[in-house]
Backbone as CSV, one residue per row, in Angstrom:
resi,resn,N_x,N_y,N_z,CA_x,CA_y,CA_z,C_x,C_y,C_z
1,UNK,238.678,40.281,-15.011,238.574,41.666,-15.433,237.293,42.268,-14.894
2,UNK,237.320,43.291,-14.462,236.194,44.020,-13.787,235.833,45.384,-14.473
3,UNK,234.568,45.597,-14.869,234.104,46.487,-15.746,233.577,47.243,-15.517
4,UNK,233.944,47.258,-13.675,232.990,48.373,-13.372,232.942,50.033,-13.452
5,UNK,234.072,50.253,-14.369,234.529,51.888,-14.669,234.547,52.802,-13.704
6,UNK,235.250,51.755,-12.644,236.397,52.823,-11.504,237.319,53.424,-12.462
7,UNK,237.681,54.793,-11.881,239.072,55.143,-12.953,240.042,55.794,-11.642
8,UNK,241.007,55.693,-11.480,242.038,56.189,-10.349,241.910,57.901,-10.076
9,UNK,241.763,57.756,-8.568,241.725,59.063,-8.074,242.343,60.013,-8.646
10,UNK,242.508,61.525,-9.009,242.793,62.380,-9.311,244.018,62.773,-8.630
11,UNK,245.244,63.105,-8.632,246.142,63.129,-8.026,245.661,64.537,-6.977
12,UNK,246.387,65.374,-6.115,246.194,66.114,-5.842,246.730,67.445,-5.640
13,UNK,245.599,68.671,-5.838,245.953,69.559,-6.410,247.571,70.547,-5.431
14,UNK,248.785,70.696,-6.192,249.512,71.260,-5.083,249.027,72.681,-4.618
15,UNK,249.659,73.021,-3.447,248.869,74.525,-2.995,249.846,75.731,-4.032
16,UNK,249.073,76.443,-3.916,249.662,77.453,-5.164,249.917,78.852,-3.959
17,UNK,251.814,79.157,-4.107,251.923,79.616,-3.565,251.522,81.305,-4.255
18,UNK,250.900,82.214,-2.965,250.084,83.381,-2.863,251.305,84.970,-2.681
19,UNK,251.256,85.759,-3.407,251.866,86.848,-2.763,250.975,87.743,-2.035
20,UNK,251.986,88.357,-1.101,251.466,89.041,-0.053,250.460,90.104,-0.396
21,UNK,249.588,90.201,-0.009,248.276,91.259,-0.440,248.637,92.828,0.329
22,UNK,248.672,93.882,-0.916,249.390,94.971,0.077,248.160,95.566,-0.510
23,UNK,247.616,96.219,0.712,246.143,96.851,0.922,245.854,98.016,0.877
24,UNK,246.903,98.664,0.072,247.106,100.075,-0.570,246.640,100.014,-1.855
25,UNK,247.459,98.894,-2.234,246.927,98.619,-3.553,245.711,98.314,-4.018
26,UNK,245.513,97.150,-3.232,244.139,96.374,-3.270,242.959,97.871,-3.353
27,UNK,242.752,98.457,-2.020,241.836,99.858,-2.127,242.242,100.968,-3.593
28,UNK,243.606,101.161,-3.621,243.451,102.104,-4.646,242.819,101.294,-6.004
29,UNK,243.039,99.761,-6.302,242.285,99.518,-7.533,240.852,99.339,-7.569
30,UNK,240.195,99.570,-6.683,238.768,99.538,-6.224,238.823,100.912,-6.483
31,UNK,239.634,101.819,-5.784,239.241,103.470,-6.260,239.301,103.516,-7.670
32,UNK,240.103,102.927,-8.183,240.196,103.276,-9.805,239.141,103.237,-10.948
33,UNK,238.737,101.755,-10.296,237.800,101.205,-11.035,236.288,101.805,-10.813
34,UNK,236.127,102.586,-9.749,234.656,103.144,-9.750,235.267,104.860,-10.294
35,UNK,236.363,105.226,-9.944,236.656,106.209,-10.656,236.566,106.564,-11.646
36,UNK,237.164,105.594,-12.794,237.528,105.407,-14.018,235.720,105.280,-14.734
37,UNK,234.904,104.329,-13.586,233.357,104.416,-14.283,232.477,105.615,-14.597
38,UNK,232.705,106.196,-13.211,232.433,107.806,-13.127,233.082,108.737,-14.214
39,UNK,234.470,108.996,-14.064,234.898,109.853,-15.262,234.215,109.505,-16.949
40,UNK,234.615,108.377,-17.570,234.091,107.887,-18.049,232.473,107.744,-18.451
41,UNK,232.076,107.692,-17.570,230.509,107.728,-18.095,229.751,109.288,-17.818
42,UNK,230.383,109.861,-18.232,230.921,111.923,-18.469,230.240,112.283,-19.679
43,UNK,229.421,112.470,-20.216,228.669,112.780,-21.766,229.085,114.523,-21.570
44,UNK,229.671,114.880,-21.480,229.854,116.451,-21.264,230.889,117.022,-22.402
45,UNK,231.312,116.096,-22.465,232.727,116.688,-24.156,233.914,117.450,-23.135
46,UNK,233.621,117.084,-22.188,235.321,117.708,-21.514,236.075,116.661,-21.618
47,UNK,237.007,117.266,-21.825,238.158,116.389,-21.756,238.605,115.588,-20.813
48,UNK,238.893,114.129,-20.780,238.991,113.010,-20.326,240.325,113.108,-19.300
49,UNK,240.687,113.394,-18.132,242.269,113.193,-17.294,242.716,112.263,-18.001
50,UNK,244.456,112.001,-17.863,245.148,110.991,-18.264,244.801,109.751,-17.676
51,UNK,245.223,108.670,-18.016,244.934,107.561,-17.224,245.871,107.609,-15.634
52,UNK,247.704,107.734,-16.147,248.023,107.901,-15.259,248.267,108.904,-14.098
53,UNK,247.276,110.010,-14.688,247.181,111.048,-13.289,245.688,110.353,-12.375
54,UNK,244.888,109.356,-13.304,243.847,108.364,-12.314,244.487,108.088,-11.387
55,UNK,245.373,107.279,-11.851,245.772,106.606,-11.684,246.571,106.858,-9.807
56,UNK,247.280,107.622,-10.507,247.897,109.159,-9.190,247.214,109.215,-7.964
57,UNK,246.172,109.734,-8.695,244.563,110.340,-7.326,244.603,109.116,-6.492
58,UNK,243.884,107.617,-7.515,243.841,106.934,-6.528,245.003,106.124,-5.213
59,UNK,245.641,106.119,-5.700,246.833,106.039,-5.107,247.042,106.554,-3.429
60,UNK,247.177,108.307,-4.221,247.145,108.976,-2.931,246.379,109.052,-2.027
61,UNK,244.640,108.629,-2.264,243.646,108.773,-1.978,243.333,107.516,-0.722
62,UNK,244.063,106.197,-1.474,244.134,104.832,-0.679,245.183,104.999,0.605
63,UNK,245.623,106.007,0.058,247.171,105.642,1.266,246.882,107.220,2.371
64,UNK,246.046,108.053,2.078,244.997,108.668,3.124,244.381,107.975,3.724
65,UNK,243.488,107.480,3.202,242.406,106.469,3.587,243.465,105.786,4.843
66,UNK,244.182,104.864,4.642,244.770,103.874,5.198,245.128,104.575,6.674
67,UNK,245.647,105.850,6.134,246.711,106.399,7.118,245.527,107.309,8.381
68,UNK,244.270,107.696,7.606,243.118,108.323,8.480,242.320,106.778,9.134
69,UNK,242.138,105.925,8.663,241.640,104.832,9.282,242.480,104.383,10.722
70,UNK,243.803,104.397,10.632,244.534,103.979,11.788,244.847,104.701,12.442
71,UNK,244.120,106.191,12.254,243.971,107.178,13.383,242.687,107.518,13.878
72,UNK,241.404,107.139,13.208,240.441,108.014,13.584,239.282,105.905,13.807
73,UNK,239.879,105.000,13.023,239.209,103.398,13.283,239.560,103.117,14.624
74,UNK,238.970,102.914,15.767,238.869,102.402,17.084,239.879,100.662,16.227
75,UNK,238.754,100.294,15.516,238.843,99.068,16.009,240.071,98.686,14.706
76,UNK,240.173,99.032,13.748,241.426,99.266,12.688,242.875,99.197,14.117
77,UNK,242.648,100.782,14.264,243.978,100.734,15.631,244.380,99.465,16.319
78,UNK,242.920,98.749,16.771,242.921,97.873,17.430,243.959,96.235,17.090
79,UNK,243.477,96.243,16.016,243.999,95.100,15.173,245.630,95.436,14.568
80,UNK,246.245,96.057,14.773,247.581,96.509,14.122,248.037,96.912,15.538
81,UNK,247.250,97.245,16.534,248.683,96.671,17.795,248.597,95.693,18.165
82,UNK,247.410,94.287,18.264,247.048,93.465,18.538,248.461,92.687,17.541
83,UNK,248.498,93.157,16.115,249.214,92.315,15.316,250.630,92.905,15.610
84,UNK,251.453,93.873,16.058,252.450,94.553,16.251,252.938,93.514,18.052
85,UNK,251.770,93.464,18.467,252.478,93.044,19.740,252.579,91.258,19.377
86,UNK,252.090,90.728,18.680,252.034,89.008,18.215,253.103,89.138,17.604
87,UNK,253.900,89.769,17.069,255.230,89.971,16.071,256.324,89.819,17.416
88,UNK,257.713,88.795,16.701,258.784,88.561,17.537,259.291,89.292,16.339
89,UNK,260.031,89.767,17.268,261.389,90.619,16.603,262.362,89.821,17.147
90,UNK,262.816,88.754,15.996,264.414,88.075,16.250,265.152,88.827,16.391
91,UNK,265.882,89.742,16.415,266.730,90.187,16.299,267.119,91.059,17.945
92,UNK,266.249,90.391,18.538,266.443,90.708,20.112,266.504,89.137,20.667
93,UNK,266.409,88.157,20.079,266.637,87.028,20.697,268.047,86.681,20.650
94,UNK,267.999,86.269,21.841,269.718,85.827,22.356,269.817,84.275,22.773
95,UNK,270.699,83.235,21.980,270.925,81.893,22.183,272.111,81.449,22.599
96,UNK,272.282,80.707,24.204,273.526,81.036,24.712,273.474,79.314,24.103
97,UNK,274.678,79.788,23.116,275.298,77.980,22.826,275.846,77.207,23.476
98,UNK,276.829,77.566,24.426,277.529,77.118,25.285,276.250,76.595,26.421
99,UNK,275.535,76.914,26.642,274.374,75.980,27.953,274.376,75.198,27.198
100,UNK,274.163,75.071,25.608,272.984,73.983,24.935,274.017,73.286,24.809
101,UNK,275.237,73.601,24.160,276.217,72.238,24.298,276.646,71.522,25.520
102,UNK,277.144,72.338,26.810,277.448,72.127,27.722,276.506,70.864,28.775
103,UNK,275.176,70.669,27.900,273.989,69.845,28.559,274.098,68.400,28.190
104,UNK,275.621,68.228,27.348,275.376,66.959,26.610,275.168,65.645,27.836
C-alpha cells in the first residue's frame, strides 16, 4: 500500500458548445448599459423613458453604427470582403458521380 496521496487525474473538461455572437447585439447592450447609467443618474425629476423605448434607441443606434462602419471603416470594409471572398457557396458546387464511380 502506498500512502503517498496521489489521487487520479481530473477527468476532462468537455468543450462547451458557444452560440454565434451577433454584433448588433453585443454593441447595442454596451449602448444600453452606458445609456441606461446616464439616464439614470438624471437628479432632475424628469421623467424617466420607458425601458423598452431604451431599449429601441439602442438597437437602432448599433445597427447605424454597424451599417456607417462598413461604409465609411477602410479597414472594417476590409475584413468582410476578405471574409465574403473565404466563403464557398455550395450551392454552386457541381459533383459529377459518374467520373467518381466510373474510376473503380
Amino acid at each position: 500500500m502506498s500512502g503517498g496521496g496521489e489521487s487520479a487525474p481530473a477527468p476532462a473538461a468537455k468543450p462547451v458548445a458557444t452560440s454565434p455572437v451577433d454584433p448588433v447585439e453585443e454593441l447595442a447592450k454596451k449602448i444600453y448599459i452606458e445609456l441606461s447609467a446616464l439616464i439614470h443618474s438624471q437628479m432632475d425629476g424628469k421623467p424617466k423613458p420607458e425601458h423598452k423605448k431604451v431599449v429601441e434607441l439602442t438597437f437602432r443606434l448599433s445597427e447605424a453604427f454597424q451599417a456607417g462602419n462598413l461604409e465609411f471603416n477602410t479597414a472594417a470594409r476590409a475584413r468582410a470582403d476578405a471574409k465574403a471572398r473565404a466563403s464557398v457557396d455550395v450551392s454552386k458546387i457541381e459533383i459529377d458521380f459518374g467520373a467518381i464511380s466510373s474510376k473503380k
